[in-house]
C-alpha positions in Angstrom: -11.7 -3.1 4.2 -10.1 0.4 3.9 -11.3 3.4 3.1 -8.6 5.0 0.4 -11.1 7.8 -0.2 -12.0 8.9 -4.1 -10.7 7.3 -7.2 -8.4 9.8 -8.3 -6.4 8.0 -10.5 -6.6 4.3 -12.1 -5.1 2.3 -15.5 -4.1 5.2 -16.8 -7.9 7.0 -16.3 -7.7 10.1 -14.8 -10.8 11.0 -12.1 -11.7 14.4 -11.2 -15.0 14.6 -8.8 -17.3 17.3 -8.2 -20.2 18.4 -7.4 -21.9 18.7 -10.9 -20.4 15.4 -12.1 -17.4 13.5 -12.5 -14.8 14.2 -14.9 -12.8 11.3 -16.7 -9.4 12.0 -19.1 -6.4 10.0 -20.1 -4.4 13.6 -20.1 -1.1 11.7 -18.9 -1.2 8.6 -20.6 -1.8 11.0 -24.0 1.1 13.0 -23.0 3.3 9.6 -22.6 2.7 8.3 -26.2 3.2 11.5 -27.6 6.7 11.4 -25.9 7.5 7.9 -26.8 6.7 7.9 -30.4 8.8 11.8 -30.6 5.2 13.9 -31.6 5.4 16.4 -28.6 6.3 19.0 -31.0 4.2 17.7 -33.7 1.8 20.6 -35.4 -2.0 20.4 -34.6 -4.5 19.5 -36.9 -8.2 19.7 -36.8 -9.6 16.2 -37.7 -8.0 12.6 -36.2 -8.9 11.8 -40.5 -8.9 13.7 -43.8 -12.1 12.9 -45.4 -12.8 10.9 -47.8 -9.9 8.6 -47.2 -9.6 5.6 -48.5 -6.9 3.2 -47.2 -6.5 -0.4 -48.8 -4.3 -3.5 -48.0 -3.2 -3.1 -51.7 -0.9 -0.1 -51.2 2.4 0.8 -52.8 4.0 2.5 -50.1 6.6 1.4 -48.5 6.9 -1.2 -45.9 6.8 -0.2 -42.2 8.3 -1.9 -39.1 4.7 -4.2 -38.1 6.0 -4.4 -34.4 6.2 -0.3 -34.3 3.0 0.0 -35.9 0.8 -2.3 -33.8 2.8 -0.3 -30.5 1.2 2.8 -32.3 -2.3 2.2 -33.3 -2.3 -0.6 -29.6 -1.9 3.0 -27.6 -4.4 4.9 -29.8 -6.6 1.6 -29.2 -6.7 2.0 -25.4 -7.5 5.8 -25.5 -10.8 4.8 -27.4 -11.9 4.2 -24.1 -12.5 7.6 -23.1 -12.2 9.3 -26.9 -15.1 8.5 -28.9 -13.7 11.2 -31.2 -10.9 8.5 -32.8 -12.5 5.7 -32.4 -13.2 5.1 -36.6 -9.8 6.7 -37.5 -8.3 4.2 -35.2 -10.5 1.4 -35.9 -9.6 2.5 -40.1 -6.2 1.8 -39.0 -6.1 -1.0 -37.0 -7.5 -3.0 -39.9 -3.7 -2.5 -41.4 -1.3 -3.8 -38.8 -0.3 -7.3 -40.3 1.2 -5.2 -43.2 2.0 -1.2 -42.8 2.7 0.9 -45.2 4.0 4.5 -45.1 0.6 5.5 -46.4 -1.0 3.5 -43.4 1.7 5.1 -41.1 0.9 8.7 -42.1 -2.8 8.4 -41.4 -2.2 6.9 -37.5 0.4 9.7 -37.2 -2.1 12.1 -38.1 -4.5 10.5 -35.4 -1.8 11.5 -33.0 -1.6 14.9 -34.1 -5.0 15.2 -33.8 -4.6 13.6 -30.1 -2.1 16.6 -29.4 -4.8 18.7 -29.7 -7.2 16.8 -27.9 -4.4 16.1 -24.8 -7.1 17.7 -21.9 -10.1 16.6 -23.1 -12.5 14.1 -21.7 -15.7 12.6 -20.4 -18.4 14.4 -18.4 -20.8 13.0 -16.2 -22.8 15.2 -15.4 -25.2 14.9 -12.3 -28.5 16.1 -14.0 -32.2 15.0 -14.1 -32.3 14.8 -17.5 -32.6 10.9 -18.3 -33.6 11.4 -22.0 -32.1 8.3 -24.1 -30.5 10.1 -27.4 -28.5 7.5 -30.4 -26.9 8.9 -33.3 -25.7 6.8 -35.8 -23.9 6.2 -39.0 -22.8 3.8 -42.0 -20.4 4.1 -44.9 -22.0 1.8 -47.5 -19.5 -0.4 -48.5 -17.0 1.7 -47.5 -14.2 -0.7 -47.5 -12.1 -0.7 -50.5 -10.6 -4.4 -50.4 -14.0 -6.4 -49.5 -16.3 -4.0 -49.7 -18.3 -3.9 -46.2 -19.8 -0.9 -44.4 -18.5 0.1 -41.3 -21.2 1.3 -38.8 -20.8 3.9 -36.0 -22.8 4.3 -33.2 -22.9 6.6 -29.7 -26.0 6.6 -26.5 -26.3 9.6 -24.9 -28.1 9.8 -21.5 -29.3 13.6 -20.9 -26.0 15.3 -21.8 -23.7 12.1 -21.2 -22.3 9.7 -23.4 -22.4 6.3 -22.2 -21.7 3.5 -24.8 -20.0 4.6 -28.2 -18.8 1.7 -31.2 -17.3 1.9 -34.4 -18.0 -1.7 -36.0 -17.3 -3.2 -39.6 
């Protein structure tokens, strides 16, 4: 075996140890979709989703490429890793790919604006004593506009940590 010293950098996560705690961000995979779907210069907003939105399956917008939407929300997918924050705007999203609309493609576009935002944050580990076992949760009753089932949102904190997050419907 060798010794390669500390993870620094691996599948796309991006490792910064210290003292106090480890540090984990997807900074340069965020930079590289924002370059290959052209939203470098996109303007900030606030929220990865406008409130209240309701998408459905039954939309009148016009059709989107299917191919260049699932590349879209597939990279917003694998940031979910470390980016609780998106996870039920993407997981909205994802529900869409077998037929896009413009409507469906402004929302995930918005998701990347959001993500522009967003491009430095992370996960922190800290190295504290505190082992308190925290859950938040939440559920939109039958949020779902096309079959009418609640999606349910869920995140563990240990101490000050988060350590298992899941948007489910």
């Amino acid at each position: 075996m060798t010794d390669v010293g500390l993870m620094s950098y691996y599948l796309g996560l991006e490792v910064k140890q210290m003292e106090d705690g480890i540090f984990i961000s997807q900074e340069s995979y965020s930079k590289e979709i924002l370059k290959k779907f052209n939203m470098l210069d996109c303007n900030l907003v606030n929220t990865p989703m406008d409130s209240g939105t309701k998408l459905s399956k039954i939309d009148e917008g016009e059709k989107v490429n299917p191919t260049f939407f699932k590349s879209l929300v597939g990279s917003l997918r694998y940031l979910t890793c470390i980016s609780p924050d998106i996870l039920f705007a993407v997981r909205v999203v994802s529900r869409f790919m077998e037929a896009p609309t413009s409507t469906h493609l402004k929302v995930t576009r918005r998701i990347h604006r959001y993500l522009k935002g967003m491009i430095d944050f992370g996960l922190f580990h800290s190295s504290s004593n505190d082992f308190n076992l925290m859950e938040f949760c939440d559920s939109d009753y039958a949020g779902d506009i096309d079959d009418r089932k609640s999606t349910i949102d869920f995140v563990f904190f240990l101490g000050d940590c988060v350590i298992s997050w899941s948007s489910k419907k």
